[in-house]
C-alpha positions as a Markdown table, in Angstrom:
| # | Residue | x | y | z |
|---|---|---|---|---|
| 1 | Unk | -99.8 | -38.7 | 152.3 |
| 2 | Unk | -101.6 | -37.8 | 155.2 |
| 3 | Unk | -100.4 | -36.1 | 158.6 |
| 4 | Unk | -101.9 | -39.2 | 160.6 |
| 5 | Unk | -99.9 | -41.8 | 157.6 |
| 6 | Unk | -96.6 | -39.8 | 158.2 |
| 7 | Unk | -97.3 | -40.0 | 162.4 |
| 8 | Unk | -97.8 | -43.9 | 161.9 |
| 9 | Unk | -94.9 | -44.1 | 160.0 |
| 10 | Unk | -93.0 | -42.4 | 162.7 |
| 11 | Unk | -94.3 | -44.5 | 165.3 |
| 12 | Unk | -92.9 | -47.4 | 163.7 |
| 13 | Unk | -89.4 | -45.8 | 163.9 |
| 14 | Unk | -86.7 | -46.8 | 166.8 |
| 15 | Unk | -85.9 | -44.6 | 169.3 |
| 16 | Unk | -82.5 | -43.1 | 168.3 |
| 17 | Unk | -84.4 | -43.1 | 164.5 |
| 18 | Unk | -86.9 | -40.4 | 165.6 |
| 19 | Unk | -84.1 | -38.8 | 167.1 |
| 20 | Unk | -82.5 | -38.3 | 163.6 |
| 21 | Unk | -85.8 | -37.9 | 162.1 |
| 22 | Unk | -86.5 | -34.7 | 164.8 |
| 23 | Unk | -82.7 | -34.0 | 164.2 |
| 24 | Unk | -82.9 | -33.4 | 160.4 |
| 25 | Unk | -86.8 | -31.8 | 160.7 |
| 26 | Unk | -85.7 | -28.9 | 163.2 |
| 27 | Unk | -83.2 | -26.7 | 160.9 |
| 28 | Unk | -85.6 | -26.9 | 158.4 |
| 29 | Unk | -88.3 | -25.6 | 160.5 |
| 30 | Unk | -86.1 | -22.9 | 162.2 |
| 31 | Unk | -85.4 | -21.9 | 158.3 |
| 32 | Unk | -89.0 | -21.7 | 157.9 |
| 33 | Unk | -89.4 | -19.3 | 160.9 |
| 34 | Unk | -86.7 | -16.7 | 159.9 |
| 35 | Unk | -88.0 | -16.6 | 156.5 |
| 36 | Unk | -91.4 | -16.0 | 157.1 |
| 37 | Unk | -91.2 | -13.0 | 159.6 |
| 38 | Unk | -94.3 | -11.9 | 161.3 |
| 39 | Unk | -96.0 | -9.1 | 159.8 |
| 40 | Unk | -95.6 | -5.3 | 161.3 |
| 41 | Unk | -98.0 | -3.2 | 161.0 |
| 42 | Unk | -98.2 | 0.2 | 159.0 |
| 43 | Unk | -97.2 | 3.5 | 161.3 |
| 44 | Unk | -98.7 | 5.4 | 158.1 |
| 45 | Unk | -102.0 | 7.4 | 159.3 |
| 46 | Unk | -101.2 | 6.3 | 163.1 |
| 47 | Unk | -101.7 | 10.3 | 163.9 |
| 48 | Unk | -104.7 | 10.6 | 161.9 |
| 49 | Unk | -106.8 | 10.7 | 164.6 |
| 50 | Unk | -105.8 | 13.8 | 166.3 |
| 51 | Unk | -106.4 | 16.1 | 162.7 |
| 52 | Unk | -104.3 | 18.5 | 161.2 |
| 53 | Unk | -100.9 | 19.2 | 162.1 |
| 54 | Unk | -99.7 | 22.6 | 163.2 |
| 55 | Unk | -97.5 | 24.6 | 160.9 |
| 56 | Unk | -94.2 | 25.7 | 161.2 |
| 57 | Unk | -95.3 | 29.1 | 161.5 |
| 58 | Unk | -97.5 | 28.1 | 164.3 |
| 59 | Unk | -94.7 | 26.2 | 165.7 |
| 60 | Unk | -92.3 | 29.3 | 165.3 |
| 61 | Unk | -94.6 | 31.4 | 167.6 |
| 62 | Unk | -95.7 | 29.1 | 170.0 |
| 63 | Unk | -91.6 | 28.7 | 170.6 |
| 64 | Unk | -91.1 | 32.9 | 170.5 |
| 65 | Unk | -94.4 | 32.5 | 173.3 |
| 66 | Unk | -92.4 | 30.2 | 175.7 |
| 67 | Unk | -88.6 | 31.4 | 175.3 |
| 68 | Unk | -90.3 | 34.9 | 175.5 |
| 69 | Unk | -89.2 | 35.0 | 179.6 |
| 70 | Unk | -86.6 | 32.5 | 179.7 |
| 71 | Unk | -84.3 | 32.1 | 182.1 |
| 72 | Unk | -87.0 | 33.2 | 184.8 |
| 73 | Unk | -85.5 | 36.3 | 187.8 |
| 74 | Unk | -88.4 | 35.1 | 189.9 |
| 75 | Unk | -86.8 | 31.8 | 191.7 |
């Protein structure tokens, strides 16, 4: 049957009958919506961009660099 069939069919109905008819139809459709969630994309290789990573090594020192003065006597 044919969308256009089923929408003559349903133009045929009563008022309070397409009311039922929309009354039945929705949880089935709100069923179809939490079943079929959107898709999310993949956060895998969202960095690649921007090359290799530092190492912890690197990481260490850069951290011994900055806490090297810290707390500041200058203020």
């Amino acid at each position: 049957m044919t969308f256009e069939a089923v929408l003559n069919l349903v133009k045929q109905l009563s008022l309070a009958e397409k009311l039922r008819l929309i009354k039945s139809i929705v949880p089935e459709i709100e069923r179809e919506l939490v079943v079929m969630p959107t898709p999310r994309k993949s956060l895998w290789g969202l960095c690649a961009d921007l090359g290799i990573a530092p190492s912890a090594a690197d990481i260490d020192e850069v951290r011994r660099e900055e806490w090297a003065n810290f707390p500041r006597e200058d203020f």
